[in-house]
C-alpha positions in Angstrom: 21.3 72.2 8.1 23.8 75.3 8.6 23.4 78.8 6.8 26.6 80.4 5.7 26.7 83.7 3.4 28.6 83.7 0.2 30.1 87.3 -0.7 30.7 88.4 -4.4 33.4 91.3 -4.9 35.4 93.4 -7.8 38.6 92.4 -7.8 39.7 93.0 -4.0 38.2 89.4 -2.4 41.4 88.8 -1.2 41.8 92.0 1.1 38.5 92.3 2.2 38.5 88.1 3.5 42.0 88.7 4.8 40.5 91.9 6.8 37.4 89.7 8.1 39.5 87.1 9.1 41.4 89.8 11.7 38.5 91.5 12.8 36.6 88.5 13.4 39.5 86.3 14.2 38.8 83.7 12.2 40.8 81.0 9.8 40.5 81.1 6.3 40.7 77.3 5.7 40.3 77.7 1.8 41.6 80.4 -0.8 42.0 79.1 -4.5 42.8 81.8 -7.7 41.1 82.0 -10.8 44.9 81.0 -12.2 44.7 77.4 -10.6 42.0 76.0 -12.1 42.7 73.4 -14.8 43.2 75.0 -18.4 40.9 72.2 -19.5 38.2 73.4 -17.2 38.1 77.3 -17.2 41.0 79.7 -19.0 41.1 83.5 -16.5 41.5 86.4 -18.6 45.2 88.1 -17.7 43.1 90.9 -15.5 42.0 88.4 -12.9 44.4 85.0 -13.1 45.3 86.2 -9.4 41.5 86.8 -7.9 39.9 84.5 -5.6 37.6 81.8 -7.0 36.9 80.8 -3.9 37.5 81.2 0.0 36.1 80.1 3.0 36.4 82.1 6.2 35.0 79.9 9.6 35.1 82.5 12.3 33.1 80.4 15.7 30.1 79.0 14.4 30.4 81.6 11.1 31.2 80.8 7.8 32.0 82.9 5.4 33.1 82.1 1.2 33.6 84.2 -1.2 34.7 85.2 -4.8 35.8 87.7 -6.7 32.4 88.0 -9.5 33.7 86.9 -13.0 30.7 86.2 -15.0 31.3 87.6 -18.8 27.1 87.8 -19.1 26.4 90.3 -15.9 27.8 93.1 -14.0 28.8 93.1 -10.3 26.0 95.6 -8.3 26.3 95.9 -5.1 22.9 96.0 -3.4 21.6 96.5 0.0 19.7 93.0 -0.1 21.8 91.4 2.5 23.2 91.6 5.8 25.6 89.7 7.7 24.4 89.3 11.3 26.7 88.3 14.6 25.0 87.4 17.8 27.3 87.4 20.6 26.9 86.8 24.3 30.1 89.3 25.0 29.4 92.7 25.2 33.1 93.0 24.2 33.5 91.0 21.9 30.6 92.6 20.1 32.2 96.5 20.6 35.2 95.1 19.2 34.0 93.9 15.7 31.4 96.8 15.7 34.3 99.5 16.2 36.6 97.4 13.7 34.3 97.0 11.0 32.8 101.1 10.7 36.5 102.0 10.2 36.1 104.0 6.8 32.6 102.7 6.7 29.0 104.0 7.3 26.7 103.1 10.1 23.0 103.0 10.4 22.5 102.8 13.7 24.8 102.9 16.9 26.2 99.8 18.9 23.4 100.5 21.9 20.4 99.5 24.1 18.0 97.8 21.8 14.2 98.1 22.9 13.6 94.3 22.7 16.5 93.9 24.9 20.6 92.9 24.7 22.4 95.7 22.1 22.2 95.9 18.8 23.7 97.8 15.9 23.6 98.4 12.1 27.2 99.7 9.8 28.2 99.2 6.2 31.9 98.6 6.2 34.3 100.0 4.0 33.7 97.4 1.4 30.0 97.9 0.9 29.4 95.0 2.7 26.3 95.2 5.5 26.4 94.3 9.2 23.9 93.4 12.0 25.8 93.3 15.1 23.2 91.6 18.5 24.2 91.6 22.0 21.9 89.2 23.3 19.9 90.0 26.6 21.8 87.7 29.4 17.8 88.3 30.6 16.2 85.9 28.4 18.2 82.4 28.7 16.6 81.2 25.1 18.0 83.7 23.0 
């Protein structure tokens, strides 16, 4: 079995997957449009032919999809009910996407010396989205 985390946004899917795919430097190996799907099957409204039905981002052993919400019967919220988390062995590697993603964003707590060891920090980005970077401790070999 393998987790992933599916992403809803208003209208902007496409910049903000386009954005994780550079800071993480990942593929996106799928991107479809609301205007492709079959007439027969599902008719956009003009407002959102060119939003993203659906993308995948695989970033190492992350994968991300996404959509741009179209759902006539509810409104997109977003909430503070989820969290993407990156553990990293590379102390590097985990500054670099922690300093990439608080541009314009917000963080909770600072990239730094967690008490139950390795690093670890806590940032909404400039998309509302929320991260959970981890440093693991090289102490403990089964993290």
């Amino acid at each position: 079995m393998k987790a992933s985390t599916y992403l809803h946004f208003n209208g902007n899917c496409e910049e903000v997957i386009d954005f994780y795919a550079d800071v993480l430097g990942g593929e996106i190996t799928q991107k479809m449009y609301f205007k492709d799907a079959p007439s027969n099957v599902f008719v956009a409204p003009d407002f959102a032919k060119n939003w993203i039905m659906h993308t995948t981002l695989i970033a190492g052993d992350l994968t991300l999809m996404a959509s741009d919400f179209l759902n006539e019967n509810e409104e997109l919220k977003t909430g503070n009910n989820f969290a993407i988390n990156i553990n990293t062995n590379d102390e590097n590697e985990a500054i670099t996407i922690f300093n990439s993603l608080i541009v314009g964003g917000f963080v909770f707590m600072p990239f730094e010396t967690a008490f139950w060891g390795g690093k670890f920090g806590m940032l909404r980005d400039k998309y509302g989205v929320q991260w959970m970077i981890s440093l693991n401790d090289a102490s403990q070999s089964n993290i």
